[in-house]
C-alpha positions in Angstrom: 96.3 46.0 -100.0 97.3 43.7 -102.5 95.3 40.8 -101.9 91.7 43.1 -102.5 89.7 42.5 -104.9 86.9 44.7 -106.8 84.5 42.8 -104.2 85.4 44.3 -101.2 84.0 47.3 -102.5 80.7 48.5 -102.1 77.5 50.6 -101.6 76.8 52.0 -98.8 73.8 53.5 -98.0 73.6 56.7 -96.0 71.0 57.6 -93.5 67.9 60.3 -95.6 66.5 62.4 -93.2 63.2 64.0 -95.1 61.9 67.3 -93.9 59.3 69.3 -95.2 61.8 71.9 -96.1 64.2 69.1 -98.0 66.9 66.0 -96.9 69.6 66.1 -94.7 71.9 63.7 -95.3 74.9 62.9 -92.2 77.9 61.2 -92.8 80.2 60.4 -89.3 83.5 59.0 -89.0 83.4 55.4 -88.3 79.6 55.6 -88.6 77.9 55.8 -92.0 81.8 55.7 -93.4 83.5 52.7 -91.5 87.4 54.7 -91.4 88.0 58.0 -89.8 88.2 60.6 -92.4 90.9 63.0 -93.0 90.6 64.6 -96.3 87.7 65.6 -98.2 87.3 66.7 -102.0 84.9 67.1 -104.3 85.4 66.7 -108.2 82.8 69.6 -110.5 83.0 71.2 -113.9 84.2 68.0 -115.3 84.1 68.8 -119.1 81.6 66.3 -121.4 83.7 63.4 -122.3 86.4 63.5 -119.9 87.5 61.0 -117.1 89.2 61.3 -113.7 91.0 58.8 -111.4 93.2 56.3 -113.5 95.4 55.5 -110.5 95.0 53.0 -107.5 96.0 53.5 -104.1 98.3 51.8 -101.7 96.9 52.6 -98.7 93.7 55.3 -98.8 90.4 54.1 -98.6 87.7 56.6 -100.2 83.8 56.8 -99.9 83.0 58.2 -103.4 79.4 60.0 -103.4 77.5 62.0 -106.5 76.7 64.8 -104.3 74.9 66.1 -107.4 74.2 64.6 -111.0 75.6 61.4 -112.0 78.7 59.6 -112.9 80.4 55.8 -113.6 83.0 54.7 -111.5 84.6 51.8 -113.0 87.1 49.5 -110.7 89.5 47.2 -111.6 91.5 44.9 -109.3 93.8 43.4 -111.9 91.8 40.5 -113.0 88.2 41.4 -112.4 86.4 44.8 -113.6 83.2 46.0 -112.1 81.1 49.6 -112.5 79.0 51.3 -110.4 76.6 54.4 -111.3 76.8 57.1 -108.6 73.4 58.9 -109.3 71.9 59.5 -105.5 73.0 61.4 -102.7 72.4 59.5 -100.2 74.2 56.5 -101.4 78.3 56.2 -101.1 80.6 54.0 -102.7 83.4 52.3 -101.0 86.9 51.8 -102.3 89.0 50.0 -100.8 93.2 49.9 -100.9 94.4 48.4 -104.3 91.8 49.4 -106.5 92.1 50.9 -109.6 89.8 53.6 -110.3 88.2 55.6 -113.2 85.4 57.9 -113.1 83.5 58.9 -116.3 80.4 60.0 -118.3 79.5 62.8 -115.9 76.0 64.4 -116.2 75.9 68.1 -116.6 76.5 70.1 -113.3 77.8 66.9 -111.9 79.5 67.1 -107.9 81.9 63.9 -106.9 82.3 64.4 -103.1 85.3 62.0 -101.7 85.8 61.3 -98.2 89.2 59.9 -98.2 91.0 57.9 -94.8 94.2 59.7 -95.6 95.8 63.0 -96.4 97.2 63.7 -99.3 100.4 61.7 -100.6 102.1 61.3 -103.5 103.5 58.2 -102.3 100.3 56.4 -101.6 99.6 56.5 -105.6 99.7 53.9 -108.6 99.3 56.3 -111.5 100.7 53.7 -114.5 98.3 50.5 -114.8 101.1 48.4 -116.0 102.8 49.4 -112.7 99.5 48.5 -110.7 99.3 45.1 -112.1 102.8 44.4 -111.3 102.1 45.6 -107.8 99.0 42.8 -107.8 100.9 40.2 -108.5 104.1 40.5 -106.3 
């Protein structure tokens, strides 16, 4: 989507079910995440200092949850910037098509879980900025 902007995106929050044994979190297809998922992948062992993402997507949208520890997810739509701090289970970020994404400053034992509305392909990607902003402004 070449008209979305870093506002479209947001938190969601997902439904905390407490027990006395611990929470239970559920996440449904067009229920908690509003897109039917078809790939998921989670993101661990990040090294201290490193970053993922750098890329955009045509197409995929992506709920974006710290399934464990804590992370920075910085988006970018070409003119604005925004940055979120993923730091509770039960809370999901959504990223919409034509967002560039980086994720950084992961805690210690930190676990990304992405729900994504796609499978995998290549062709779906952004992976040079210059080549996303050019793709914003056509």
């Amino acid at each position: 989507m070449k008209n979305s902007s870093v506002y479209d995106c947001s938190m969601i929050e997902l439904d905390k079910h407490h027990r006395d044994r611990g929470n239970i979190t559920v996440i449904e297809n067009n229920n908690e995440v509003p897109f039917d998922v078809k790939r998921i992948y989670y993101l661990y062992d990040v090294p201290g200092g490193e970053s993922r993402g750098g890329h955009a997507h045509k197409e995929l949208r992506q709920l974006i949850v710290a399934a464990s520890g804590s992370f920075i997810v910085k988006l970018d739509d070409g003119t604005n910037q925004t940055s979120f701090t993923l730091n509770r289970p039960y809370q999901g970020l959504l990223v919409v098509p034509g967002i560039w994404r980086e994720l950084e400053d992961f805690s210690s034992g930190s676990v990304c879980l992405v729900l994504a509305s796609e499978k995998y392909n290549e062709n779906d990607y952004i992976r040079e900025y210059n080549e996303f902003v050019n793709y914003k402004n056509k």
